[in-house]
C-alpha positions in Angstrom: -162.2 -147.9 94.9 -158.5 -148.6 96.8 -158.3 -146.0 99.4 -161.6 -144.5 99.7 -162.7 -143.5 102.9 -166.1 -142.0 103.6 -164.9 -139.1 105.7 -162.8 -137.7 102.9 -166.4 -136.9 100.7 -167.3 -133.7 101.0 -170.5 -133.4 103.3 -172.3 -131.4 100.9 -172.5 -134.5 98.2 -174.1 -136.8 101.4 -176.2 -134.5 102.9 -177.7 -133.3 99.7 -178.0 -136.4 98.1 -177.7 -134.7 95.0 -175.1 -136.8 93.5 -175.4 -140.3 95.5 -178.3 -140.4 93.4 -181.0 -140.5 96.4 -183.5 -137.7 96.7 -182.0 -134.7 98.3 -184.4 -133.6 101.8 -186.1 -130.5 101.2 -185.0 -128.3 104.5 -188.2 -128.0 107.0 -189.9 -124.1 107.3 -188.1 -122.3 109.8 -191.4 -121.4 111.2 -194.3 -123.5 111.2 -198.0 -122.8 112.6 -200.1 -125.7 112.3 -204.1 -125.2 113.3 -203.7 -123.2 115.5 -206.5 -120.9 117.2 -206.8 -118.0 119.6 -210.0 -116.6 121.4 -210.5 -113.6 124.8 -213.7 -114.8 126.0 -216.0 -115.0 123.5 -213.9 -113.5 120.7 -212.7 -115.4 118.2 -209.0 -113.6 117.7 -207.4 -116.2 115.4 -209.3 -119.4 113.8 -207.3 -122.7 112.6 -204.9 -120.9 110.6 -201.7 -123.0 109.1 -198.8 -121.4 107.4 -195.1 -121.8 107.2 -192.3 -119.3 107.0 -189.1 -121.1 104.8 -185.2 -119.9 106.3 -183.7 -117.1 105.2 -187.4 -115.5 103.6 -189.7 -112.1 104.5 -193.2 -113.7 105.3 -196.0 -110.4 105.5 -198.6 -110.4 107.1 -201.6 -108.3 106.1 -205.2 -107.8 105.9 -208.1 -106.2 107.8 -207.8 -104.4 111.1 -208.5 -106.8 113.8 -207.8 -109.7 111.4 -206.0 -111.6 114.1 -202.5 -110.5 112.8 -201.0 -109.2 115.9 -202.2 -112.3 118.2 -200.9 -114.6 115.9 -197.5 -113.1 116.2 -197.4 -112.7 119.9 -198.5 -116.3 119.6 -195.1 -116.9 117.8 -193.1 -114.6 120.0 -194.9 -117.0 123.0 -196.5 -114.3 124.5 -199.5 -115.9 124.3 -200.6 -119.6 124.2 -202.1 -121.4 121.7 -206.1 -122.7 122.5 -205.4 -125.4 119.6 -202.7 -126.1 117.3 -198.7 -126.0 117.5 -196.2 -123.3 116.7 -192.4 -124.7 116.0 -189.3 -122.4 115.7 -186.5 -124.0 114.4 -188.3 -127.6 115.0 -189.0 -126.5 119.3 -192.7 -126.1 120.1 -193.2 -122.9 121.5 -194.9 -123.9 124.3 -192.8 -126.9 125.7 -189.7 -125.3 124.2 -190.2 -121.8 125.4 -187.2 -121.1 127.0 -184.9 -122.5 124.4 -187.8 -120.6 121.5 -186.5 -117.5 123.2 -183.1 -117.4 122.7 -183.6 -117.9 119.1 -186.5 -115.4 118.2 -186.4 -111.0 118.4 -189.8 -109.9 118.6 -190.8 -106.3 118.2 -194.2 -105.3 118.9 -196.3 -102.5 118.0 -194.9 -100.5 121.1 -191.5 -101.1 121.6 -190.2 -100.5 124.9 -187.6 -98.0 124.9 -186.5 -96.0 127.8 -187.5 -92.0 126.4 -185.1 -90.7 129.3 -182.0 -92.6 128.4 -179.6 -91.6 125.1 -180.0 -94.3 122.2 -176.5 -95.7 123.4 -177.8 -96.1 127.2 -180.9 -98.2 125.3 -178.7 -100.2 123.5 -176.1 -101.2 126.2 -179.0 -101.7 128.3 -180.4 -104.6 125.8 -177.1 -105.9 126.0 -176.7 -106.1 129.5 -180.1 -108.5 129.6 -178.7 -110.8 126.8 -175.2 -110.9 128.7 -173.2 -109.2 125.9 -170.2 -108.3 127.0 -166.5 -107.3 125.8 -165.2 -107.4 122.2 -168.2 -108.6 121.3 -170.8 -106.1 123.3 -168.7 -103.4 121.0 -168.3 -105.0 117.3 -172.3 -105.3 118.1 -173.1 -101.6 119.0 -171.6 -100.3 116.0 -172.8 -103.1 113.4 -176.6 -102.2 114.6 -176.0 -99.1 115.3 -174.5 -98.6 111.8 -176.9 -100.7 109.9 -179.5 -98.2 111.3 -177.6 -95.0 110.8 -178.1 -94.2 114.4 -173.8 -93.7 115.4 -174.2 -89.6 115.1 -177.3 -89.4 117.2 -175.7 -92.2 120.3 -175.9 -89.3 122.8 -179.4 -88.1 121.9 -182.4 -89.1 124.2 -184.8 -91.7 122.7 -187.8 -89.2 123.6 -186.2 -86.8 121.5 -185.7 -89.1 118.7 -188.6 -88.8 115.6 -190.8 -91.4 115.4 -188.5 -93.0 112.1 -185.2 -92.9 114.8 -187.3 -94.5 117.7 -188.4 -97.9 115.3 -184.8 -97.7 114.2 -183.8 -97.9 117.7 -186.0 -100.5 118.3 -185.3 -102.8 115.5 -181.5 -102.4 116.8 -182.1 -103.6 120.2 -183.9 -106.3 118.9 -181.0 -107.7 116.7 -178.1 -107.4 119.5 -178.7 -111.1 120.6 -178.8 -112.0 116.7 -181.7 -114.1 116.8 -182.3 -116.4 114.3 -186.4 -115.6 113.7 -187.3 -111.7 113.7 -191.0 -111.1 114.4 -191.8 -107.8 113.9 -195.7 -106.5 114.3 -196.7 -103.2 112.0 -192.9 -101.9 112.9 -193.4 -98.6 110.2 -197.1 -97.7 111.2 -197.0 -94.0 111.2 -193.4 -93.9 110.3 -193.1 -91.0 107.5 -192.1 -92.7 103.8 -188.3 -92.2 104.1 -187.8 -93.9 107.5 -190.2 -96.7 106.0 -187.6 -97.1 103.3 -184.9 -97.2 105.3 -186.1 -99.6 107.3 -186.5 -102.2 105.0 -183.4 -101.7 103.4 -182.0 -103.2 107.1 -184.6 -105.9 106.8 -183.1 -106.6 103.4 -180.1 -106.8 104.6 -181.0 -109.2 107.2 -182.5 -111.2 104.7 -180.1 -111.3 102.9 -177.6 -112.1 106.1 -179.7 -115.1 106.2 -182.2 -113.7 108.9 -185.5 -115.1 108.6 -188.6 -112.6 108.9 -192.2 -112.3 109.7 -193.7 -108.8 109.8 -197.2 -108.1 109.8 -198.1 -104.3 108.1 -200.6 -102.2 107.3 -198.6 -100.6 103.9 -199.2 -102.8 100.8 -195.6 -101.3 99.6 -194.5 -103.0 102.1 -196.1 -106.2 100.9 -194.4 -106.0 97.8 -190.6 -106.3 99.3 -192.1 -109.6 101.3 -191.3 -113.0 99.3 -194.7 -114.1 100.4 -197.7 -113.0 101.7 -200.6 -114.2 104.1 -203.8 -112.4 104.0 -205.7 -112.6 107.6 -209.7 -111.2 107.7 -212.1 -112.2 110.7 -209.3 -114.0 112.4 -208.7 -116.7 109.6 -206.2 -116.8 106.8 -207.6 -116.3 103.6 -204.4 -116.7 101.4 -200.7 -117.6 101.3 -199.0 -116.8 97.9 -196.9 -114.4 96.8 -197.7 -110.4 96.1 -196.8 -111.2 92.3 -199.9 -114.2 92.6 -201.7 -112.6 94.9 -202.3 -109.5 92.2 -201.8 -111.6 89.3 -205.5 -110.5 87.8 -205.7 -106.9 89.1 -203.9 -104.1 88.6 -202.4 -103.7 92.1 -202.0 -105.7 95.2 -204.3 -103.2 96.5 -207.2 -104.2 94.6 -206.6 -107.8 94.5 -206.8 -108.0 98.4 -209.9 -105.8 98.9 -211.6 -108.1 96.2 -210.4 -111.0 98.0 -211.6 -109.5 101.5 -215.4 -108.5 99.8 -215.1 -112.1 98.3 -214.9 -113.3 102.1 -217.1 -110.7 103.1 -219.7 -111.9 100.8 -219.2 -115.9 101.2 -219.7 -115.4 105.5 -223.1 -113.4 104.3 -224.4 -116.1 102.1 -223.3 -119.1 104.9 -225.0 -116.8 107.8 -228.6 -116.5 105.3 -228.8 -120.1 104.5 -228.8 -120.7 108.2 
């Protein structure tokens, strides 16, 4: 053709591939855990368990207590190191990568760490200060996050005085000030009263939809439902990955399809141990 030039095409058409007629390249999980295991002593916490976590999704965790849900996730948040297996973020191995894994992840655990005797603006600012946000862009940031979480009329108010809804609110909010890329959030509404829990998942849904990629482990099978999909944990392996709408397909509620499924384990490590 007289005159083409390769840098004049669009670099959606040769990325894609999608109409150079070669195959486009599926994009790689944003998260991916591969085998990878977890023990204190002799405790088995977490057992060979693989799953990946696709860019701009809600991955929930849930299943029994002590499942090995919460190590897995500090695992991510590399808080802990893996006895086998790999953890990527963004294609960096948490382990070799971990300081660049850092910049890129927000990780909330079950306890956040807010200051009770400083206001809700004093928590914030100090977040700030640790990730270097300064300037314009230290206020834009105060009052998006702020916003998102409907915590601007309360800024003077002491985070020990705050309910327990507030104090996750606060939480999540000094978590997203860096804007990291993965948010790792473990059980963030356990023992959060229904309204707060609804509010706070209308932020993650807006992160989601921000292109924010999520994964939350909780105990509140409602919850479950707003993930896009779901891994079920028991005796520190992962039983299932699938969506809630799969994962209940033959039962009436998510509820009942996961106990079955856990009873279903249950029964299986029973019938192993007997033949032994």
């Amino acid at each position: 053709m007289p005159g083409y030039d390769k840098t004049t095409v669009p670099a959606s058409l040769t990325l894609t591939g999608e109409r150079d007629g070669s195959p486009s390249v599926p994009e790689e999980p944003y998260l991916r855990i591969d085998g990878v295991s977890c023990r204190f002593g002799a405790v088995e916490a977490v057992r060979d368990v693989s799953l990946s976590v696709e860019k701009g999704t809600i991955f929930g965790l849930v299943g029994s207590d002590g499942a090995g849900k919460s190590t897995l996730l500090r695992m991510a948040a590399t808080m802990l190191k893996p006895a086998a297996g790999r953890i990527t973020i963004g294609g960096l191995d948490v382990v070799s990568r971990k300081a660049e894994v850092k910049a890129l992840i927000g990780y909330m655990p079950q306890r956040f760490g807010l200051y009770q005797d400083l206001t809700i603006e004093e928590n914030i600012d100090f977040f700030m200060d640790i990730f270097g946000i300064t300037g314009t862009e230290r206020k834009a940031r105060k009052a998006l996050y702020l916003g998102f979480s409907n915590l601007l009329p309360f800024t003077d108010r002491q985070a020990g005085n705050l309910s327990g809804g507030m104090k996750q609110k606060l939480g999540l909010a000094c978590v997203l000030v860096h804007e990291p890329k993965l948010l790792i959030l473990d059980e963030p509404t356990n023992g959060v009263d229904p309204v707060s829990r609804q509010e706070f998942w209308e932020i993650l849904g807006k992160m989601r939809a921000q292109g924010m990629t999520i994964i939350v482990s909780t105990a509140y099978l409602d919850e479950g439902e707003r993930c896009d999909r779901l891994g079920l944990m028991h005796r520190a392996a992962l039983l299932e990955t699938a969506s809630p709408a799969d994962i209940r397909a033959h039962f009436e509620n998510l509820e009942e399809a996961i106990i079955h499924r856990i009873q279903e384990a249950d029964e299986e490590l029973a019938h192993d141990t007997f033949k032994l």
